[in-house]
Residue frames relative to the residue before (quaternion, step in Angstrom):
aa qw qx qy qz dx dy dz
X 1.0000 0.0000 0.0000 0.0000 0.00 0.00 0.00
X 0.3968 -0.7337 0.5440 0.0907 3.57 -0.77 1.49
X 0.3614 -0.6609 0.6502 0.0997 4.05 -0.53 1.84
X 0.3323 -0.6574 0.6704 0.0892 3.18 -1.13 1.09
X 0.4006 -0.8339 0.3725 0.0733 3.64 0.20 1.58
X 0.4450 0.7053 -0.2283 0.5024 3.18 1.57 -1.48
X 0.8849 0.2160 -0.0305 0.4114 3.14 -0.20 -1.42
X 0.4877 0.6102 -0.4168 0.4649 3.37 1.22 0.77
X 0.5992 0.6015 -0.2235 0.4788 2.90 1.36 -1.46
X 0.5788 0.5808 -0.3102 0.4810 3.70 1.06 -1.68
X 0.5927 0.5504 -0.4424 0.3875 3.87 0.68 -1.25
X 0.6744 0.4078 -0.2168 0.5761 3.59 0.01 -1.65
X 0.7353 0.3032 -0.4953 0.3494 3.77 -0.75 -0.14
X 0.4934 0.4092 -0.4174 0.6442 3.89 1.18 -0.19
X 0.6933 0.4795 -0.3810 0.3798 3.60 -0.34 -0.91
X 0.8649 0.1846 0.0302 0.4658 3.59 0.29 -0.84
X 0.1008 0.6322 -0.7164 0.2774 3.44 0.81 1.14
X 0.0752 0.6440 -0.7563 -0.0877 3.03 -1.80 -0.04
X 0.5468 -0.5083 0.6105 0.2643 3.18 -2.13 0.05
X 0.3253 0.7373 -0.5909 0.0381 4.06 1.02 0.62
X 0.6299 0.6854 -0.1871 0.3138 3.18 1.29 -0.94
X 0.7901 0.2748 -0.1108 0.5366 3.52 1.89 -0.38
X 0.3723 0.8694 -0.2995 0.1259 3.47 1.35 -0.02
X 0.4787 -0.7707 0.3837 0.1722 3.02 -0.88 1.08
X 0.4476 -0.5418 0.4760 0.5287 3.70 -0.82 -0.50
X 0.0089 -0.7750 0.6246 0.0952 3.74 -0.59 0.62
X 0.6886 -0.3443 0.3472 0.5355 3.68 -1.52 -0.70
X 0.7886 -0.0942 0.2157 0.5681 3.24 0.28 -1.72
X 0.4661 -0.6795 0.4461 0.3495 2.83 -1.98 -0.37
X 0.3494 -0.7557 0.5013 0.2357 3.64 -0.38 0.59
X 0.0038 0.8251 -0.5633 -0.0433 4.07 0.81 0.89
X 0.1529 -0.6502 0.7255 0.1657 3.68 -1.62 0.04
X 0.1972 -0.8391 0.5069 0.0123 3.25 -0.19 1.36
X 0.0139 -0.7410 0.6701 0.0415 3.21 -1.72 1.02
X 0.8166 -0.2201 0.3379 0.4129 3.69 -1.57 0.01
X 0.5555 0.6656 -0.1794 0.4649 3.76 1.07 0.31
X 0.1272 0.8853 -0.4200 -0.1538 3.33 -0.22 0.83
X 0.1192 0.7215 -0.5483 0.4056 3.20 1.48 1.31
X 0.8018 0.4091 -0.2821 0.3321 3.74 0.62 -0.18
X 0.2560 0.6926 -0.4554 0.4973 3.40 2.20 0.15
X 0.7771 0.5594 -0.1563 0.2425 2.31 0.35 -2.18
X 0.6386 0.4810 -0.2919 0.5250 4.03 0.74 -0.89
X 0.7194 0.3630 -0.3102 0.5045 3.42 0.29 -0.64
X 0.6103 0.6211 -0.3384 0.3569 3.41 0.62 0.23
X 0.5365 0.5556 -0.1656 0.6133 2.88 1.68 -1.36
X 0.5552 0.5504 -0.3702 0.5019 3.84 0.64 -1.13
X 0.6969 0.5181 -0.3330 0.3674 3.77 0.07 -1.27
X 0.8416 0.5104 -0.1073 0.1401 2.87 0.63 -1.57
X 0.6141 0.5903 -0.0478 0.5216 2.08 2.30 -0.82
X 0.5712 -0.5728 0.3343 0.4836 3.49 1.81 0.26
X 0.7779 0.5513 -0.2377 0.1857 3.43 0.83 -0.86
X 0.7055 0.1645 -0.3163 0.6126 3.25 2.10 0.69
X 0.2332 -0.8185 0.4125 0.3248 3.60 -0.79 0.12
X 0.7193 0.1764 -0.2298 0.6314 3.44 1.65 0.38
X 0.5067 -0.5481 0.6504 0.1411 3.05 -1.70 0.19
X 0.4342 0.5473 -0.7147 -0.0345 3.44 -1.26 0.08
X 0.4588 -0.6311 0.6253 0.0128 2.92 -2.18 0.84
X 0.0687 0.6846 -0.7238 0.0510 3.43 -0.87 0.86
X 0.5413 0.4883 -0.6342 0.2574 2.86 -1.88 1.77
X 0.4444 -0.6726 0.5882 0.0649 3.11 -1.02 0.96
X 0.6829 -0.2406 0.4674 0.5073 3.39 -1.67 -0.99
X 0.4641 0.6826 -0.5611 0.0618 4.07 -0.72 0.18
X 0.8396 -0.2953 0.0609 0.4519 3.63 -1.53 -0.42
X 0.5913 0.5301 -0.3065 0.5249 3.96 1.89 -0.40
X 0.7163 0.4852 -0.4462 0.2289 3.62 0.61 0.27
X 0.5815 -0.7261 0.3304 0.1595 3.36 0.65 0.75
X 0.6221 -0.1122 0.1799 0.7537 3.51 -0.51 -1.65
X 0.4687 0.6341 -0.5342 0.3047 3.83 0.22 -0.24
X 0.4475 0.5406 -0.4233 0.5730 3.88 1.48 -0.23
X 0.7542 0.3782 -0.4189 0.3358 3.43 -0.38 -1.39
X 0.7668 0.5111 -0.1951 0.3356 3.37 0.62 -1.46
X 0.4270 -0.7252 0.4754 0.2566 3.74 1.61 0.03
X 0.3865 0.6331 -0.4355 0.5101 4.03 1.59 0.52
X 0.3269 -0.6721 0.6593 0.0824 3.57 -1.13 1.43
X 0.6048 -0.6749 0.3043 0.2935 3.37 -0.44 1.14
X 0.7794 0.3573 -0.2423 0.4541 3.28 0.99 -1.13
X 0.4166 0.6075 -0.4241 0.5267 3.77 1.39 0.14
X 0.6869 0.2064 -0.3620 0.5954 4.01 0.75 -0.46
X 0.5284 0.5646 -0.5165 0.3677 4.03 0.18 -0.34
X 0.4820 0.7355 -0.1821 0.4399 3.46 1.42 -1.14
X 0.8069 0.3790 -0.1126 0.4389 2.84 0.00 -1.76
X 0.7807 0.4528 -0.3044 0.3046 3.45 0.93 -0.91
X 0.4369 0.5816 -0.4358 0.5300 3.57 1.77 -0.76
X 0.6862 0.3930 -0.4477 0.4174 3.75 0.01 -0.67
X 0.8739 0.3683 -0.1639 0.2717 3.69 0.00 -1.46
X 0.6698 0.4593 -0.2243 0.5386 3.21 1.44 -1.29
X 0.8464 0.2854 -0.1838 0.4103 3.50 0.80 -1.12
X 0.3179 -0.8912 0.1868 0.2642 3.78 1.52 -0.27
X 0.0729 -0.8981 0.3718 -0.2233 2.46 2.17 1.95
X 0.1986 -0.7139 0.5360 0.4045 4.14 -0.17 -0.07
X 0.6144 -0.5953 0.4121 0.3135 3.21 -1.37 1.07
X 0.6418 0.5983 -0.3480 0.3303 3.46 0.66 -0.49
X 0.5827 0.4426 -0.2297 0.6417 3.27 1.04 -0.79
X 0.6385 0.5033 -0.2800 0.5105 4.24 1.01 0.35
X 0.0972 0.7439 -0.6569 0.0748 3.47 -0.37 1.19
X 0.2196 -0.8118 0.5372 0.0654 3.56 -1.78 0.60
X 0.1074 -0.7665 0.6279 0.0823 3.31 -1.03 0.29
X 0.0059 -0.9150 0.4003 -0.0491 3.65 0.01 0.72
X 0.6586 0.6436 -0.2863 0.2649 3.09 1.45 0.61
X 0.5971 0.7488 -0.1751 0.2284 2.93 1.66 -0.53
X 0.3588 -0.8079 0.4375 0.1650 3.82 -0.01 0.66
X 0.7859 0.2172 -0.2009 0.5429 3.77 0.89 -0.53
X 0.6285 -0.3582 0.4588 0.5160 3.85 -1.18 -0.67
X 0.5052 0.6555 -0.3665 0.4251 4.29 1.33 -1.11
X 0.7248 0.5349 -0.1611 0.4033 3.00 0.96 -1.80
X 0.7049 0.4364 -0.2462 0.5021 3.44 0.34 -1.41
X 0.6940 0.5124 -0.3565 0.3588 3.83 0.80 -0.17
X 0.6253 0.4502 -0.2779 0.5737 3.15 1.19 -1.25
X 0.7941 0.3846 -0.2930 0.3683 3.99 0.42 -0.73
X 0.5947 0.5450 -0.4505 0.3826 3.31 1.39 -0.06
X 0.4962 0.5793 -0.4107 0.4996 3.78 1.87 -1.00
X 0.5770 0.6151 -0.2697 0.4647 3.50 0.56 -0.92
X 0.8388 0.1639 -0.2786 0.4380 3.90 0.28 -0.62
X 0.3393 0.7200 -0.3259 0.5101 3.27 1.57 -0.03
X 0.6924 0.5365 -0.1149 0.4686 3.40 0.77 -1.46
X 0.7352 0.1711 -0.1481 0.6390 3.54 0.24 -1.24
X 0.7700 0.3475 -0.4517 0.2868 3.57 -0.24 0.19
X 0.4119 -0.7671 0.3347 0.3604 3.47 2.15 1.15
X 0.2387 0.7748 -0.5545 0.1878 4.21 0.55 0.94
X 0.4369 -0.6727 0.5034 0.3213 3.78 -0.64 0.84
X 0.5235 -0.7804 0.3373 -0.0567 3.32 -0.71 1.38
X 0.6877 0.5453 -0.2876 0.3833 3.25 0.98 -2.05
X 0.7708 0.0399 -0.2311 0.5924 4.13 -0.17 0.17
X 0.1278 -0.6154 0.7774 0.0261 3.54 -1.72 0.89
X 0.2404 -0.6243 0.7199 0.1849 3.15 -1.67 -0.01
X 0.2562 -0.6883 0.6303 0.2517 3.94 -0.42 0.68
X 0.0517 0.6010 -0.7929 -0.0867 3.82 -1.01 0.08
X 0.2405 0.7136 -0.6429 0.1401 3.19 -2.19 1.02
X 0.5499 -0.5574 0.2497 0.5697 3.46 -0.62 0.36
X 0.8103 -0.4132 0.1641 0.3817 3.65 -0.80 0.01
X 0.7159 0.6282 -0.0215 0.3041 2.45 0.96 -2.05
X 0.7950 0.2008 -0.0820 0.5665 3.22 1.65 -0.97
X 0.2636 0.7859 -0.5025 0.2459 3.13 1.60 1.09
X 0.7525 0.3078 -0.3205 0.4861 4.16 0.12 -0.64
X 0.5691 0.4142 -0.5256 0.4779 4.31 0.98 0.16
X 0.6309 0.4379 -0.4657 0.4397 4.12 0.89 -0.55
X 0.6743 0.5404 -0.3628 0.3489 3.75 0.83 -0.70
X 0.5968 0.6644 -0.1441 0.4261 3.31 1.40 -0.75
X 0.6291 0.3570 -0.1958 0.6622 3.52 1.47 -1.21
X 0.6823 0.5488 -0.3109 0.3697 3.83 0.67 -0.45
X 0.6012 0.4197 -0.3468 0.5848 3.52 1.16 -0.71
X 0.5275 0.7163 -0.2636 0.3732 3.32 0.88 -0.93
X 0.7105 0.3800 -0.0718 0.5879 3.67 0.51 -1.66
X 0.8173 0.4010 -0.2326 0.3423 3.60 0.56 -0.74
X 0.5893 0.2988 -0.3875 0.6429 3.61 1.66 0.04
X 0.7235 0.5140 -0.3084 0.3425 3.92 0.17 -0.45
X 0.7845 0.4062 -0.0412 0.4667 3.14 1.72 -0.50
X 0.8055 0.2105 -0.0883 0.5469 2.94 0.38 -1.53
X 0.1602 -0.7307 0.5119 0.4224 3.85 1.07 -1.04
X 0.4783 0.7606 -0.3840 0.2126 3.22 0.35 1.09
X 0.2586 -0.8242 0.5033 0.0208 3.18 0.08 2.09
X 0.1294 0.6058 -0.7702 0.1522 2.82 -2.13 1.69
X 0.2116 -0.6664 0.6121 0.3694 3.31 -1.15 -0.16
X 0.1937 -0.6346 0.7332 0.1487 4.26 -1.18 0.84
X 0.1084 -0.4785 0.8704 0.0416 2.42 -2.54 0.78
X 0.2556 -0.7720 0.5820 0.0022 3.55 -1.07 0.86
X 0.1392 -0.7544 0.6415 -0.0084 3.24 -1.34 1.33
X 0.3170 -0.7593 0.5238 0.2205 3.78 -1.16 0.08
X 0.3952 -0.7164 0.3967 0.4162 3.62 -0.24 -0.52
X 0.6043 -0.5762 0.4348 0.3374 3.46 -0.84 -0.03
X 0.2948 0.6701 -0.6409 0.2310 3.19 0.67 1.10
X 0.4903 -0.6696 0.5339 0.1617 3.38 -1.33 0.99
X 0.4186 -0.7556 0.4979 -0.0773 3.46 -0.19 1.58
X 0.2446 0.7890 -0.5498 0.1240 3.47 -0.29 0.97
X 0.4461 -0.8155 0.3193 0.1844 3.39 -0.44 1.73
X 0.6965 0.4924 -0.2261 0.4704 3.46 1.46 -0.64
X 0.3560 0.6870 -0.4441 0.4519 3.58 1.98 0.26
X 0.4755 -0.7067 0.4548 0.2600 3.90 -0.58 0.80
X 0.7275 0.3854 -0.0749 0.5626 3.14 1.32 -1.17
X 0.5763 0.3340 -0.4818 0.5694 3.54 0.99 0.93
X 0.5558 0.6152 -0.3997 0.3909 3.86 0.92 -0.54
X 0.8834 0.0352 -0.1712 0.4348 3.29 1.30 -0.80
X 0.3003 0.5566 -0.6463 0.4269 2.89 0.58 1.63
X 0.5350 0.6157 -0.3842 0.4325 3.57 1.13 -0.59
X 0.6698 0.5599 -0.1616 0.4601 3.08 0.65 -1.33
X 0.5381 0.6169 -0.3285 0.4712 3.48 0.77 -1.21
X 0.7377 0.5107 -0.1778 0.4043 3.36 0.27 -1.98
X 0.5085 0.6544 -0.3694 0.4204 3.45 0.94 -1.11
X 0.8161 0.4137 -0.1784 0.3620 3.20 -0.06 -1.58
X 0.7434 0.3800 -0.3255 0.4439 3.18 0.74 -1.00
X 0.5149 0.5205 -0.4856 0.4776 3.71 0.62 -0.57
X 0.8300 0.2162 -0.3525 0.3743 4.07 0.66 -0.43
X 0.5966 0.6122 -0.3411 0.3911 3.56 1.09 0.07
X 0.5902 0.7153 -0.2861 0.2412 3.32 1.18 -1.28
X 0.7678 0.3731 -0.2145 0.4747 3.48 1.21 -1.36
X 0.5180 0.3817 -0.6009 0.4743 3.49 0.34 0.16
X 0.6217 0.4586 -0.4190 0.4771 3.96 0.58 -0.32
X 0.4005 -0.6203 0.5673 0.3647 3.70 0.09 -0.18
X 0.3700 0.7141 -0.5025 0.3173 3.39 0.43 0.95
X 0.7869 0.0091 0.1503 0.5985 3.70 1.01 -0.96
X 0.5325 -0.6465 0.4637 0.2889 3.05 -1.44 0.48
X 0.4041 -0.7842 0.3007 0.3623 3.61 -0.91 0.50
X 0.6452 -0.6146 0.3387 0.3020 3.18 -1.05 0.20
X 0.2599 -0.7985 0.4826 0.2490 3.51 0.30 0.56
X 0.7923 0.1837 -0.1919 0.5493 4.16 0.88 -0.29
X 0.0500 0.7518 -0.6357 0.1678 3.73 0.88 1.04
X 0.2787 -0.7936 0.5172 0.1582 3.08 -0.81 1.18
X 0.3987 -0.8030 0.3336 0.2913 3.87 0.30 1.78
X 0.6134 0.6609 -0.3408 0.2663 3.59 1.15 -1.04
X 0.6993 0.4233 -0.2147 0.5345 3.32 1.19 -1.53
X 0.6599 0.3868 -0.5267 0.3709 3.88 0.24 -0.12
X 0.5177 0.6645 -0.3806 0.3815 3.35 1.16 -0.32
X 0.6320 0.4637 -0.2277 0.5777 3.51 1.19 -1.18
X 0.5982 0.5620 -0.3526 0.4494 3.53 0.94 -1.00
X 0.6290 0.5170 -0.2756 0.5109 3.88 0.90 -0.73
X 0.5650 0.6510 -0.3495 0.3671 3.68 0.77 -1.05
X 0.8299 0.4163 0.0038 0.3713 2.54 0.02 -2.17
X 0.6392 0.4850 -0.3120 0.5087 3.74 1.15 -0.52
X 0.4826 0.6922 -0.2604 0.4693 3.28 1.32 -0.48
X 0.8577 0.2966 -0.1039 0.4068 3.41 0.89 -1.59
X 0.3011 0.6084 -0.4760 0.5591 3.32 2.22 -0.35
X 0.8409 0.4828 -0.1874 0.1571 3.40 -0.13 -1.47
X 0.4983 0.6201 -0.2427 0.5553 3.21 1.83 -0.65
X 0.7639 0.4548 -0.2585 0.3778 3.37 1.19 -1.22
X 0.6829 0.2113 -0.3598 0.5996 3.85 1.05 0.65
X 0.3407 0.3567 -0.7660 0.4123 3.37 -0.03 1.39
């Protein structure tokens, strides 16, 4: 069965808009960390650039930590490690959360370490990989008025991961994202999108369908 590249490509440009192009000065950054050091690496650039004065990281052990399994490393404990060593971020200006297991998780515990470690709040920057940059913003604004009552305003960045539509394993993370960015809010999971783009979740449905048909 012949991916319809186009419309992969179309996925990820919705999926990963961002605000690099307009950013503001904010407190911090509020990162979801994966197996990936494209995401050190952004939040570094942020710092340097004046436009945060902390970091914190939320992630544990989950389905993005790669070798970070074998090695029993919580993602945001090596993201951590690298702003400090690789990029020569001061730890102080580094906070962590290293337990979470899902995107739910890493939200509620990141508001949470944010919280008890009394950090100023009113502007964040989200960092994440791209692809799942407007479904983490979505479950976060989400989790943080319905839950936690915790008022901020976000702007949202992605990393520079190089996207390649004809990569199996970006098609269906794209795809993935698709769906969930349209399924989540009727689930209380996320806010909705107000310009989902109906055509591609439609394709997004198809095509998972026929992946899925093809291992029964």
């Amino acid at each position: 069965m012949r991916v319809e590249t186009k419309k992969i490509r179309d996925m990820f440009d919705y999926l990963s808009s961002d605000d690099s192009g307009l950013l503001l000065k904010a407190n911090g950054a509020f990162v979801f960390c994966r197996d990936d050091p494209l995401v050190a690496r952004t939040v570094s650039d942020l710092m340097n650039k004046g436009l945060a004065d902390y970091a914190m990281f939320t992630g544990g052990i989950g389905k993005d930590s790669g070798y970070l399994i074998d090695l029993s490393l919580p993602e945001a404990k090596w993201q951590a490690g690298l702003l400090n060593m690789v990029h020569g971020i001061n730890k102080k200006n580094i906070y962590i959360e290293p337990t979470a297991s899902n995107g739910g998780e890493c939200c509620r515990f990141g508001i949470d370490t944010i919280i008890k470690n009394e950090l100023p709040h009113k502007n964040l920057i989200i960092v994440c990989h791209p692809t799942s940059l407007r479904r983490v913003k979505s479950v976060l604004t989400y989790i943080a008025r319905e839950e936690k009552n915790f008022d901020s305003d976000y702007q949202k960045i992605g990393t520079p991961y190089a996207f390649n539509p004809e990569n199996p394993n970006d098609q269906k993370e794209a795809v993935a994202e698709m769906l969930r960015i349209a399924d989540w809010p009727s689930r209380g999971w996320a806010d909705k999108q107000d310009d989902l783009p109906i055509d591609l979740v439609e394709y997004s449905r198809y095509i998972n369908k026929c992946w899925n048909s093809n291992h029964e």
